[in-house]
N, CA, C and O atoms as a Tripos MOL2 file, in Angstrom:
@<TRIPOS>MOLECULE
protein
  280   279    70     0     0
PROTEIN
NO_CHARGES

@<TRIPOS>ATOM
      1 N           7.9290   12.4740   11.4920 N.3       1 UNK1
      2 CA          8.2400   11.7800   10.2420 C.3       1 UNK1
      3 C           7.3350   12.3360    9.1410 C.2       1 UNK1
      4 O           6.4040   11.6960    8.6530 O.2       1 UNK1
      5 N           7.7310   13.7530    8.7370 N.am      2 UNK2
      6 CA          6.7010   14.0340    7.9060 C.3       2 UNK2
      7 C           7.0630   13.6670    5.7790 C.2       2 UNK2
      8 O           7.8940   14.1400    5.0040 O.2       2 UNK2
      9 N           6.3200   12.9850    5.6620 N.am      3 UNK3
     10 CA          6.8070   12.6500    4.4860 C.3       3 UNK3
     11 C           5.8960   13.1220    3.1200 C.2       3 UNK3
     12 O           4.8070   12.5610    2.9970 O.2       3 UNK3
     13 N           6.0820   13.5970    2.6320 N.am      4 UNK4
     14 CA          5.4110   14.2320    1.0790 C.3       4 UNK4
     15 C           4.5340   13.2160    1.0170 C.2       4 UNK4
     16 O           4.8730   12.0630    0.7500 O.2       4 UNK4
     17 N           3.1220   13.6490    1.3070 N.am      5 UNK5
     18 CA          1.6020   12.3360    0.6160 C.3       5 UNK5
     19 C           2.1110   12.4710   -1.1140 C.2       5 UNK5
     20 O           2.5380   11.4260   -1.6050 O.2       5 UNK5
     21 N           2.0710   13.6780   -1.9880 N.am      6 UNK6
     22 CA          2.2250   14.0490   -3.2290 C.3       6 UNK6
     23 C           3.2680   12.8060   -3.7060 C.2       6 UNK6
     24 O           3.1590   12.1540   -4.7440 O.2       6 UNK6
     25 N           4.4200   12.6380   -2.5570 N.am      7 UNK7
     26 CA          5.4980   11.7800   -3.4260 C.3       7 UNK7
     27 C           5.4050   10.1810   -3.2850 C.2       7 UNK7
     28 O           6.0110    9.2550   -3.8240 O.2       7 UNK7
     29 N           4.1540   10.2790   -2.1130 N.am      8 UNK8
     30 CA          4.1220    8.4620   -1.4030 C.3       8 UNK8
     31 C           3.0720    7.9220   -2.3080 C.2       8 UNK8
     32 O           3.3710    6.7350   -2.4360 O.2       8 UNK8
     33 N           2.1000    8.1410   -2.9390 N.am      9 UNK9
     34 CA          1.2450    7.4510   -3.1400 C.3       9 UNK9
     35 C           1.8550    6.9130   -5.0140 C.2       9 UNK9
     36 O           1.3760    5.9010   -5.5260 O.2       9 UNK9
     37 N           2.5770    7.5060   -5.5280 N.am     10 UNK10
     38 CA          3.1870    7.0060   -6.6720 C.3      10 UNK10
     39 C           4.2010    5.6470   -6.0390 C.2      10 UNK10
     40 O           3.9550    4.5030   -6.4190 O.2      10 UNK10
     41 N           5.0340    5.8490   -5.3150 N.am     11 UNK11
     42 CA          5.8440    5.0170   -4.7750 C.3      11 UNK11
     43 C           5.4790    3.7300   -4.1540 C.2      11 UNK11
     44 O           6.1830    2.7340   -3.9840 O.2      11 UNK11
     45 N           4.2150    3.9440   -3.8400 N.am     12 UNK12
     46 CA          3.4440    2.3170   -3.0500 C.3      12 UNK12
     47 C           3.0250    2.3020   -4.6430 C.2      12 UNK12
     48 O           3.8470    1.5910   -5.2220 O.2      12 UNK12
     49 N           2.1180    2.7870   -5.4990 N.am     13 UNK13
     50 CA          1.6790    2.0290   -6.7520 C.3      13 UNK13
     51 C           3.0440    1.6570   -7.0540 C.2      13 UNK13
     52 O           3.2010    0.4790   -6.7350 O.2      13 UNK13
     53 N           3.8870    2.0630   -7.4380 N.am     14 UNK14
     54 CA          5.6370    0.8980   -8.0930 C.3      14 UNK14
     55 C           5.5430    0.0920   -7.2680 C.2      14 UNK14
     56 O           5.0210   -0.9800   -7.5750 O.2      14 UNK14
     57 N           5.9870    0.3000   -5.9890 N.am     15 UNK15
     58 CA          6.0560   -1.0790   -4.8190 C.3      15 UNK15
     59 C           5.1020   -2.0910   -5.5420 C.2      15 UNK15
     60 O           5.5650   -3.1530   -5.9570 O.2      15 UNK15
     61 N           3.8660   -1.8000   -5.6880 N.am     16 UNK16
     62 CA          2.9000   -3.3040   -5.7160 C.3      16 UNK16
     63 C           2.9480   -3.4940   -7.3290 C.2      16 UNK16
     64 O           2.4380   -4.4860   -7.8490 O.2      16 UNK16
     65 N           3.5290   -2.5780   -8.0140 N.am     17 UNK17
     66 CA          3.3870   -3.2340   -9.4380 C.3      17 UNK17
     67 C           4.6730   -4.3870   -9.3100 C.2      17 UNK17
     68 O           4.5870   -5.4800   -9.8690 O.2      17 UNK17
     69 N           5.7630   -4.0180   -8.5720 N.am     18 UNK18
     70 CA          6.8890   -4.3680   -8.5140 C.3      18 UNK18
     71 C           7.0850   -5.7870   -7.8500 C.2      18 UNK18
     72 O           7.9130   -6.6340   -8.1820 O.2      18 UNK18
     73 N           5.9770   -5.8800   -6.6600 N.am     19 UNK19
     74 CA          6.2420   -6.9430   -5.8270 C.3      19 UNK19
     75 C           4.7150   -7.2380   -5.6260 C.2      19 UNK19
     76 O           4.6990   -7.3060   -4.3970 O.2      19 UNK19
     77 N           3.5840   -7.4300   -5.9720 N.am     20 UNK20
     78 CA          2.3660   -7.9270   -6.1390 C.3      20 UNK20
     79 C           2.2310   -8.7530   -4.4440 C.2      20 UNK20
     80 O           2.9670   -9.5820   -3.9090 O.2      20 UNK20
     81 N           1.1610   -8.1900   -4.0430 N.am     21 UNK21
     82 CA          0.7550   -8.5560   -2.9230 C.3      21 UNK21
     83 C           1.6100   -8.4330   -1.1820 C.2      21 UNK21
     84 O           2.0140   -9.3530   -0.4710 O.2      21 UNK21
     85 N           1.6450   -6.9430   -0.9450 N.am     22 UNK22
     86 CA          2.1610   -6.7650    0.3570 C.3      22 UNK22
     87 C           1.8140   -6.3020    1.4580 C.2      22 UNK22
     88 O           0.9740   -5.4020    1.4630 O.2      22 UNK22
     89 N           2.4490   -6.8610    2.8800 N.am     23 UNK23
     90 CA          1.0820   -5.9680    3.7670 C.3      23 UNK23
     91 C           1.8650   -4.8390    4.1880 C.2      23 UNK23
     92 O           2.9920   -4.5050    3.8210 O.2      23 UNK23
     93 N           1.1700   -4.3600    4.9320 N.am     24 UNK24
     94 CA          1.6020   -2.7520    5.8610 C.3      24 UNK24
     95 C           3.5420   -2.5370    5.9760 C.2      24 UNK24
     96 O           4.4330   -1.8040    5.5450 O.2      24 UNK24
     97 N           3.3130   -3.9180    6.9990 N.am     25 UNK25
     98 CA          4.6100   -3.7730    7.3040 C.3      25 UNK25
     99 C           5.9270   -3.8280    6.0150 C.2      25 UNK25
    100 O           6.9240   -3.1070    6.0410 O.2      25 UNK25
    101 N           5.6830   -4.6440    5.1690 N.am     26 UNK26
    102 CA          6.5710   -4.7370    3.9840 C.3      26 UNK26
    103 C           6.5520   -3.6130    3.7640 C.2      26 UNK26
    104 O           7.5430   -3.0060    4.1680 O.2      26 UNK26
    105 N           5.6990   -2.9640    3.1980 N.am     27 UNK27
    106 CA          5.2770   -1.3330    2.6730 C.3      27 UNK27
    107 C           5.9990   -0.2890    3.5800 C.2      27 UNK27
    108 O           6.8210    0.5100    3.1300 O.2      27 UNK27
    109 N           5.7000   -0.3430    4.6460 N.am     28 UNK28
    110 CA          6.1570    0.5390    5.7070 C.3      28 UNK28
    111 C           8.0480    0.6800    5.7010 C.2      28 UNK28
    112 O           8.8440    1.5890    5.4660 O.2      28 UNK28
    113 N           8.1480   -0.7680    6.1010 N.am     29 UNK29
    114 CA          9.5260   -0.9400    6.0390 C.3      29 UNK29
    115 C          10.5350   -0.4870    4.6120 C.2      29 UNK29
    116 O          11.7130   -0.1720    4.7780 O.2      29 UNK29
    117 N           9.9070   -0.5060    3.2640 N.am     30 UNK30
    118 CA         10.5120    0.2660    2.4680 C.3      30 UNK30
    119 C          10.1920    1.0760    2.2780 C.2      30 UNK30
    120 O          10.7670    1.3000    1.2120 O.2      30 UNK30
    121 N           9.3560    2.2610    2.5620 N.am     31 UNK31
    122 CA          9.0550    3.5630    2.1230 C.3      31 UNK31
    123 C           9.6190    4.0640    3.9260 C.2      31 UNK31
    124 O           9.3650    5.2270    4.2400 O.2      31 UNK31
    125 N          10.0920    3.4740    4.6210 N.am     32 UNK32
    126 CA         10.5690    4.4100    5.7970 C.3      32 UNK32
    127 C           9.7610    5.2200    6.7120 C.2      32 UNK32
    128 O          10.1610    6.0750    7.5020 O.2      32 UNK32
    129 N           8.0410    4.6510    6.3900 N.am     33 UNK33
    130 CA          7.2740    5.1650    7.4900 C.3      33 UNK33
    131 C           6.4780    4.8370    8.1550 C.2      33 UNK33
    132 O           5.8160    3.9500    7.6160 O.2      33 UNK33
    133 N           6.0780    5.1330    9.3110 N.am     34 UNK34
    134 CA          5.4240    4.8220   10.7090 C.3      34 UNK34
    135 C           4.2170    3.6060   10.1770 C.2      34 UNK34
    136 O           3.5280    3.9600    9.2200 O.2      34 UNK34
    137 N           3.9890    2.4070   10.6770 N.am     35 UNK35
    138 CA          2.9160    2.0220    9.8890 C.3      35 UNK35
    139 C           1.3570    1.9060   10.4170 C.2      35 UNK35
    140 O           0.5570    1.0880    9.9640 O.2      35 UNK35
    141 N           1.1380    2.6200   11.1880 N.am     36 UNK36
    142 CA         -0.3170    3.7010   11.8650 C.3      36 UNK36
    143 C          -0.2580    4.1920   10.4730 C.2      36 UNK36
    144 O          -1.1130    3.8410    9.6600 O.2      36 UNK36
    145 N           0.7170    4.9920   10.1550 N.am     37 UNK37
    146 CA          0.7080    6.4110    9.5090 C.3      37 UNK37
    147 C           0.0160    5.5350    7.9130 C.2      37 UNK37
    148 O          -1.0490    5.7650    7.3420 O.2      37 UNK37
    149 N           0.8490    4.7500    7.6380 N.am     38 UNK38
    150 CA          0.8760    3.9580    6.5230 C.3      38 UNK38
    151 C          -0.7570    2.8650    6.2350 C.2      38 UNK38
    152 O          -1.2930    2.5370    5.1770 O.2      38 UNK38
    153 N          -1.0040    2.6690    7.1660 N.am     39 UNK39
    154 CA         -2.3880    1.6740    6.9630 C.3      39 UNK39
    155 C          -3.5200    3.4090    6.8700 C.2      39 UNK39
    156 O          -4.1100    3.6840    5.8250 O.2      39 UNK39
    157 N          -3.5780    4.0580    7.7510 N.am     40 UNK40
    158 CA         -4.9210    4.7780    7.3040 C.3      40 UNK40
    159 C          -4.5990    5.3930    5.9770 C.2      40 UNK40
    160 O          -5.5670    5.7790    5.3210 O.2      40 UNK40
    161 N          -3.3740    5.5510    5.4600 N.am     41 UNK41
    162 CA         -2.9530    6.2550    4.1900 C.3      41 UNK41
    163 C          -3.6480    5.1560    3.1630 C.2      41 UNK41
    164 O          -4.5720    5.5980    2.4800 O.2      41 UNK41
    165 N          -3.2810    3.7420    2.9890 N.am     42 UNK42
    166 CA         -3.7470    2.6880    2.1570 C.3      42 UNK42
    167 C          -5.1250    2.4300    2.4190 C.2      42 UNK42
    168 O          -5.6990    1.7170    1.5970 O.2      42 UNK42
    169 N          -5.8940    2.9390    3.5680 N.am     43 UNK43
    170 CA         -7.3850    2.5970    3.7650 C.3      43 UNK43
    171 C          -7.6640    4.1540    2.5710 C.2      43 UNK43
    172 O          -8.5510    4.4180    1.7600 O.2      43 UNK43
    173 N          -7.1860    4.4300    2.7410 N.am     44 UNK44
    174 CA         -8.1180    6.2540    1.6810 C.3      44 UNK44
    175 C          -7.4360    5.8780    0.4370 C.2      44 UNK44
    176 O          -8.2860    6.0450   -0.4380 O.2      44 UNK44
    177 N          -6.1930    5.3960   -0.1850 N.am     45 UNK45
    178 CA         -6.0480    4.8060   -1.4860 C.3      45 UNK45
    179 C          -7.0010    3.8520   -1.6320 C.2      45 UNK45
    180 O          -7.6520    3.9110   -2.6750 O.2      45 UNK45
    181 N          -7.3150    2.7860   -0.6820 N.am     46 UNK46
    182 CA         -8.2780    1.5970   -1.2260 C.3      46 UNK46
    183 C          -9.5560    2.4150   -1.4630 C.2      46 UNK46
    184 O         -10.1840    2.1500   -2.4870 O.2      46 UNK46
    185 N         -10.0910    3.5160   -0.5290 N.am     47 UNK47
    186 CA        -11.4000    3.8830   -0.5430 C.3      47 UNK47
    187 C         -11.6400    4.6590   -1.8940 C.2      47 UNK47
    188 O         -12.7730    4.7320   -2.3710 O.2      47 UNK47
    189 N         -10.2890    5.3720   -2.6390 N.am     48 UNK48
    190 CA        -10.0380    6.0770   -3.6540 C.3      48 UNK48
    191 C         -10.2520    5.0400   -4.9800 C.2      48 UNK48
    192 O         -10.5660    5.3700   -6.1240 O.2      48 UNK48
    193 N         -10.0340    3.9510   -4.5600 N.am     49 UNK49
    194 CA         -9.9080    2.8840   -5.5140 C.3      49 UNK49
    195 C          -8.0260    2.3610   -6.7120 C.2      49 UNK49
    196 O          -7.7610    1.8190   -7.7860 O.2      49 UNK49
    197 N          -7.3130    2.9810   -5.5850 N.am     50 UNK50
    198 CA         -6.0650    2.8100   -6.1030 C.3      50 UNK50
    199 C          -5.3090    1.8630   -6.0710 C.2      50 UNK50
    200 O          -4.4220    1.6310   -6.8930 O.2      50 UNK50
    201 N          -5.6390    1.1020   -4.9320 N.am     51 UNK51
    202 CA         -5.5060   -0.0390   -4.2650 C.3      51 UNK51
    203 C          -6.6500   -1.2450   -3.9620 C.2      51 UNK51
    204 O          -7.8640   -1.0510   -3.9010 O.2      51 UNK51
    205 N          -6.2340   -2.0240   -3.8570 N.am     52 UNK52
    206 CA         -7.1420   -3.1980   -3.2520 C.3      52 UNK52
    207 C          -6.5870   -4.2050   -2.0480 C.2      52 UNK52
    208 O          -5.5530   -4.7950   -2.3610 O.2      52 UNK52
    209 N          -7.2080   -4.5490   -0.4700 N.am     53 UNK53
    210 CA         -6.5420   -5.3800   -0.1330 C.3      53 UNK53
    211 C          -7.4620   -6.8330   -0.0220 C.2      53 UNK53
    212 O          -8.5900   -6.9070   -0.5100 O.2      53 UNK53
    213 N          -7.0540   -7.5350    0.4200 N.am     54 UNK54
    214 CA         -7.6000   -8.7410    0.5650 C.3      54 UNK54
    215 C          -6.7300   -9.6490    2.4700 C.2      54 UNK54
    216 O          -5.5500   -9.9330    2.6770 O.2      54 UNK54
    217 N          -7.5250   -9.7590    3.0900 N.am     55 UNK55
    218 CA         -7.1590  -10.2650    4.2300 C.3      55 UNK55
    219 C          -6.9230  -12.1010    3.7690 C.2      55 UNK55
    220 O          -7.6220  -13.0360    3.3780 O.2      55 UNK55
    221 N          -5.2740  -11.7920    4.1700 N.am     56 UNK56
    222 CA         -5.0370  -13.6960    4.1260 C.3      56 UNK56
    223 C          -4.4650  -13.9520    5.4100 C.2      56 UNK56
    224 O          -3.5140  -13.2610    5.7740 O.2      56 UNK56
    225 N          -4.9880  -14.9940    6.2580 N.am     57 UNK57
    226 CA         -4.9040  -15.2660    7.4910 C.3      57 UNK57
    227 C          -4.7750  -13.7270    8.2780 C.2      57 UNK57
    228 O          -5.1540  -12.7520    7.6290 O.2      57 UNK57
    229 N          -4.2830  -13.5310    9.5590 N.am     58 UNK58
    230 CA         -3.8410  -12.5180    9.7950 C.3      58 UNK58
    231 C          -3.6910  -11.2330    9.4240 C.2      58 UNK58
    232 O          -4.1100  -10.2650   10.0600 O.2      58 UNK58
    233 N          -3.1080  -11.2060    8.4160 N.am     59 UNK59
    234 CA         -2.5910  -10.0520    7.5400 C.3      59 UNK59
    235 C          -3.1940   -9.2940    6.7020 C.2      59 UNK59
    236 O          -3.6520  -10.0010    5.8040 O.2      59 UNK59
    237 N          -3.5270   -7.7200    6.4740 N.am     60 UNK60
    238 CA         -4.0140   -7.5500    5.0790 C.3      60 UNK60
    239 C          -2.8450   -7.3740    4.5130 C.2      60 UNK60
    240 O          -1.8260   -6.8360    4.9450 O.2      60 UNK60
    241 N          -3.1350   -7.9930    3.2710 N.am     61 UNK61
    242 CA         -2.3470   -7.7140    1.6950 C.3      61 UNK61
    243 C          -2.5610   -6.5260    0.8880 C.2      61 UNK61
    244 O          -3.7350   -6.1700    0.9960 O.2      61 UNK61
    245 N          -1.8920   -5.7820    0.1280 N.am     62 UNK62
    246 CA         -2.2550   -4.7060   -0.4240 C.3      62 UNK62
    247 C          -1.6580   -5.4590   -1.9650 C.2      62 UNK62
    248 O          -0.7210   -6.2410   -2.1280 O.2      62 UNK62
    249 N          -2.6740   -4.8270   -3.0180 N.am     63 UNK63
    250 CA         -2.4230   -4.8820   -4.3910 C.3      63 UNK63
    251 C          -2.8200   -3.7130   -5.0630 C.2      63 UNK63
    252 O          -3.7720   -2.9970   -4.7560 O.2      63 UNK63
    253 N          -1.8300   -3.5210   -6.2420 N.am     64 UNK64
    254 CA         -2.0820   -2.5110   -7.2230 C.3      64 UNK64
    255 C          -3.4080   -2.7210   -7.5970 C.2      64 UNK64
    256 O          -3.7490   -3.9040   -7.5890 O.2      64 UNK64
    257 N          -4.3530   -1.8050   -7.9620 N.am     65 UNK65
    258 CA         -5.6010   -2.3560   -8.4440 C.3      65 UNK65
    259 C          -5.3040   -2.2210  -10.0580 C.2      65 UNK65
    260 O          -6.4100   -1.9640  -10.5340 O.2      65 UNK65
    261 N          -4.6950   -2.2520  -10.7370 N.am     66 UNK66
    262 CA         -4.5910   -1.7750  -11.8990 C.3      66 UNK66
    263 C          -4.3470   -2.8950  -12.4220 C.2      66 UNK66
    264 O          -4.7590   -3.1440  -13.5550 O.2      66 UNK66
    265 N          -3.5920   -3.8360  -11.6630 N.am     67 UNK67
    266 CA         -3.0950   -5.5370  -12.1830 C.3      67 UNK67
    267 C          -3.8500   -6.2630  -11.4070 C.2      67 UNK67
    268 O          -3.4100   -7.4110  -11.3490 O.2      67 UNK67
    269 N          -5.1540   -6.0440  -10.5450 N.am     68 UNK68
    270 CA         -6.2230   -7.4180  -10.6460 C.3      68 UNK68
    271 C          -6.8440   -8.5300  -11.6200 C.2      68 UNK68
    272 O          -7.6270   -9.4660  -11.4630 O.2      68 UNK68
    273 N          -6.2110   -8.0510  -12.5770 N.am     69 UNK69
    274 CA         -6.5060   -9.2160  -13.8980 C.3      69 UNK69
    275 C          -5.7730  -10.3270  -13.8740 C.2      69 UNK69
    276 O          -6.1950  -11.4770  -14.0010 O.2      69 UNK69
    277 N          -4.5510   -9.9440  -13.6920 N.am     70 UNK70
    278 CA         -3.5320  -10.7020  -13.7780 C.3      70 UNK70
    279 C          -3.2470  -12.0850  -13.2820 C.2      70 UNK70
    280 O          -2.1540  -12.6070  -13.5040 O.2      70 UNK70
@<TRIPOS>BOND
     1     1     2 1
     2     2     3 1
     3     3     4 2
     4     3     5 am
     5     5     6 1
     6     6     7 1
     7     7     8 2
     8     7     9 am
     9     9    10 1
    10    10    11 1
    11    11    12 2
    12    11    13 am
    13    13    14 1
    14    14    15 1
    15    15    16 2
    16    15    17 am
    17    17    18 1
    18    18    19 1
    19    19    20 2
    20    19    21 am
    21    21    22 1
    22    22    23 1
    23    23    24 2
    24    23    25 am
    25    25    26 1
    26    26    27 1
    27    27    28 2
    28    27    29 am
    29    29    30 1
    30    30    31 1
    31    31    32 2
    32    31    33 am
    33    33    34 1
    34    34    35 1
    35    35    36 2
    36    35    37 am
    37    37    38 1
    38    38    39 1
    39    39    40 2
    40    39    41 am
    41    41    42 1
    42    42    43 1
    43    43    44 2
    44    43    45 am
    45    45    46 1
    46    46    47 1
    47    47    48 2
    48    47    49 am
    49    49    50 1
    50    50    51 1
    51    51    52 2
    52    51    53 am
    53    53    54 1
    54    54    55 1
    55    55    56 2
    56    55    57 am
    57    57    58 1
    58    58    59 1
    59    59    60 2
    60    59    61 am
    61    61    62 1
    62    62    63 1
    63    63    64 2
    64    63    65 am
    65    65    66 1
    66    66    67 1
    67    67    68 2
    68    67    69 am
    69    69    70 1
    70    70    71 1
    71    71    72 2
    72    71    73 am
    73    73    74 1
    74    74    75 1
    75    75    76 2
    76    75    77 am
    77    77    78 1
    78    78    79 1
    79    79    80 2
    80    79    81 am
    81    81    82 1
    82    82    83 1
    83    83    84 2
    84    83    85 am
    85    85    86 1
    86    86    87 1
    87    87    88 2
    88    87    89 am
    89    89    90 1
    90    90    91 1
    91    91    92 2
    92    91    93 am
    93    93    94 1
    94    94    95 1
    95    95    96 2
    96    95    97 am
    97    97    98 1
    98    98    99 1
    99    99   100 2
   100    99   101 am
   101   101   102 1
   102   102   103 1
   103   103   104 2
   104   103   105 am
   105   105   106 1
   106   106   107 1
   107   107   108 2
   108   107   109 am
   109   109   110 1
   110   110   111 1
   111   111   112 2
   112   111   113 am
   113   113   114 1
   114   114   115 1
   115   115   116 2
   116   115   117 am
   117   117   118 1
   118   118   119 1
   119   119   120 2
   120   119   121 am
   121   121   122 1
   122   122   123 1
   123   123   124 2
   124   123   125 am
   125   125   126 1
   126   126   127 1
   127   127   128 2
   128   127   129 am
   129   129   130 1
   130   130   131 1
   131   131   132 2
   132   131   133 am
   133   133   134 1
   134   134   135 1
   135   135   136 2
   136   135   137 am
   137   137   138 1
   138   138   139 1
   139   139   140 2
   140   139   141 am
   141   141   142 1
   142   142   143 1
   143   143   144 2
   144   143   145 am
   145   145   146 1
   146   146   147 1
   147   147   148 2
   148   147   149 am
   149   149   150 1
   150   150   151 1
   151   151   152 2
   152   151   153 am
   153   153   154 1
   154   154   155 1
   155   155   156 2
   156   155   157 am
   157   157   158 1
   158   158   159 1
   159   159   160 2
   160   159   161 am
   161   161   162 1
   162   162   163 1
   163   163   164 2
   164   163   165 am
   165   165   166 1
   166   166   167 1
   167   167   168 2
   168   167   169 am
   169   169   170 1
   170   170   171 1
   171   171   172 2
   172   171   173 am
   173   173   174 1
   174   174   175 1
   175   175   176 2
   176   175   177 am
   177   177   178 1
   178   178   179 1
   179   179   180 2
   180   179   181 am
   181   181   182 1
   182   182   183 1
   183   183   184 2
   184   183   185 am
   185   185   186 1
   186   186   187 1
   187   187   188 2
   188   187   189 am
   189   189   190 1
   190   190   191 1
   191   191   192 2
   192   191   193 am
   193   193   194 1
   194   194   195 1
   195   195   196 2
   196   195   197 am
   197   197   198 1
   198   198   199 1
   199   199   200 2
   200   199   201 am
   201   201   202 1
   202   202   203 1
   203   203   204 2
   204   203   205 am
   205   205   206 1
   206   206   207 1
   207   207   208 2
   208   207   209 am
   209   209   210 1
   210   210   211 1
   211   211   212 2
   212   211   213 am
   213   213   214 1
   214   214   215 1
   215   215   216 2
   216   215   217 am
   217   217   218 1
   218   218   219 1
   219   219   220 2
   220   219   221 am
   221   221   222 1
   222   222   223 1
   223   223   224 2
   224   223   225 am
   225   225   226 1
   226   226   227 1
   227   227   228 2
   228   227   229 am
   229   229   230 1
   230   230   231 1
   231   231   232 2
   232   231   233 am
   233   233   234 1
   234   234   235 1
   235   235   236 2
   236   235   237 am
   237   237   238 1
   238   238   239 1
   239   239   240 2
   240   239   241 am
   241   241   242 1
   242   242   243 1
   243   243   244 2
   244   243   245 am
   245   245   246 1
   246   246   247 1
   247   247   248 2
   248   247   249 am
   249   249   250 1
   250   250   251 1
   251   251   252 2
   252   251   253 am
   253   253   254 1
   254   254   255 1
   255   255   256 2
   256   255   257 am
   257   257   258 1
   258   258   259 1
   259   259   260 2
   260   259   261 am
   261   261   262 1
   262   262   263 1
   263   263   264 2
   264   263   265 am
   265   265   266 1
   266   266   267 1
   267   267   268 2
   268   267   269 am
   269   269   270 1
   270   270   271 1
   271   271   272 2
   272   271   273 am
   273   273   274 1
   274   274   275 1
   275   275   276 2
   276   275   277 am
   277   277   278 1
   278   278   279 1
   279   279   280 2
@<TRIPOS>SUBSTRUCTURE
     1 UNK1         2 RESIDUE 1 A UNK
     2 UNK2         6 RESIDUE 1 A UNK
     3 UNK3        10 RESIDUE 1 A UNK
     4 UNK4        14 RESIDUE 1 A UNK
     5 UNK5        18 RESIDUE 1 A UNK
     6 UNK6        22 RESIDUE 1 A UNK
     7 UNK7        26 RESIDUE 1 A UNK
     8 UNK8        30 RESIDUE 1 A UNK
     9 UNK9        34 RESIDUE 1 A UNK
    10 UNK10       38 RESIDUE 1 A UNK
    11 UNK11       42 RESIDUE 1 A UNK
    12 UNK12       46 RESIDUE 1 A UNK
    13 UNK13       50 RESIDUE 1 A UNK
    14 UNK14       54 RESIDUE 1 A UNK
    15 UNK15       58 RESIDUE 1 A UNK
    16 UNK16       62 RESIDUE 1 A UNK
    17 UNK17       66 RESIDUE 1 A UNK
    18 UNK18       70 RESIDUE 1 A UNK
    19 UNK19       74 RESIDUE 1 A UNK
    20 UNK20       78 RESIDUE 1 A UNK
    21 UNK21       82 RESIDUE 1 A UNK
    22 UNK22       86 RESIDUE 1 A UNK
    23 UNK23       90 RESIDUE 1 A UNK
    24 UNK24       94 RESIDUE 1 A UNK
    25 UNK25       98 RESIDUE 1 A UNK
    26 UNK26      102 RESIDUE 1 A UNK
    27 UNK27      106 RESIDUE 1 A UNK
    28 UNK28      110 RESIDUE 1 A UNK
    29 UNK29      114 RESIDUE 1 A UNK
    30 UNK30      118 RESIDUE 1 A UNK
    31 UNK31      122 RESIDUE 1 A UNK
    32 UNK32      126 RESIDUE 1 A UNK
    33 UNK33      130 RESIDUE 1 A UNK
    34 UNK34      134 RESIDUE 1 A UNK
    35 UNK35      138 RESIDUE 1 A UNK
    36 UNK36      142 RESIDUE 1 A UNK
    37 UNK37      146 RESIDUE 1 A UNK
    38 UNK38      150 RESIDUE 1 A UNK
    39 UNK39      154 RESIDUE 1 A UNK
    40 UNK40      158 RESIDUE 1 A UNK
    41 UNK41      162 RESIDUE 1 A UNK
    42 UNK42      166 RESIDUE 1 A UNK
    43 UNK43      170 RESIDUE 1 A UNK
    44 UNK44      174 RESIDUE 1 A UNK
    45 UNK45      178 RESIDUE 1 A UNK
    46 UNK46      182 RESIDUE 1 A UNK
    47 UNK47      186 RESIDUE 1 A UNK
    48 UNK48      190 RESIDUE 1 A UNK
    49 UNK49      194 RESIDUE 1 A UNK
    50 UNK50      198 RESIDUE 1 A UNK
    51 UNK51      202 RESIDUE 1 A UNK
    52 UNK52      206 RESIDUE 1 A UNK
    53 UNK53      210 RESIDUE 1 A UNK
    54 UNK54      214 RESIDUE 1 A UNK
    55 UNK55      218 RESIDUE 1 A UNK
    56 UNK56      222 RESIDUE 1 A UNK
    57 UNK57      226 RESIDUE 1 A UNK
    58 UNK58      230 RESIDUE 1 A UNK
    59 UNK59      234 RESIDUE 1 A UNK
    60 UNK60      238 RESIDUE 1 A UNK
    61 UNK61      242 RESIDUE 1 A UNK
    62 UNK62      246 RESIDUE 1 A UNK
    63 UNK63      250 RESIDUE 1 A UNK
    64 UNK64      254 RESIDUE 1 A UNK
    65 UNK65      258 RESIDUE 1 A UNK
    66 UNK66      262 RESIDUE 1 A UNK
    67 UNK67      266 RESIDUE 1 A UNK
    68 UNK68      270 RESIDUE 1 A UNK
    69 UNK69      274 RESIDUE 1 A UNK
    70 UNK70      278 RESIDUE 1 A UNK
């Protein structure tokens, strides 16, 4: 499942501007990829500072970091 990094990491920032607060699997399930593949990808956006998550119960959440004000 090799998918363009160049074309994914624009496409999760729309996703979370679009739908504010999602975890792996939401993410995974619309961008069509593996979600191993997909969480260490969002751990190096969060570490990049592109992202932010926040653990609620269970789950991490992923957010645009650009709309933490909001």
């Amino acid at each position: 499942m090799a998918k363009d990094c160049g074309t994914l990491m624009p496409k999760i920032i729309e996703l979370l501007k679009e739908n504010l607060g999602q975890t792996i699997k939401e993410l995974a399930k619309q961008l069509k990829v593996n979600r191993s593949f997909l969480a260490g990808y969002l751990k190096a956006l969060e570490e990049q500072g592109y992202v932010k998550s926040k653990r609620i119960g269970p789950a991490k959440v992923y957010f645009n970091k650009k709309v933490e004000g909001r």
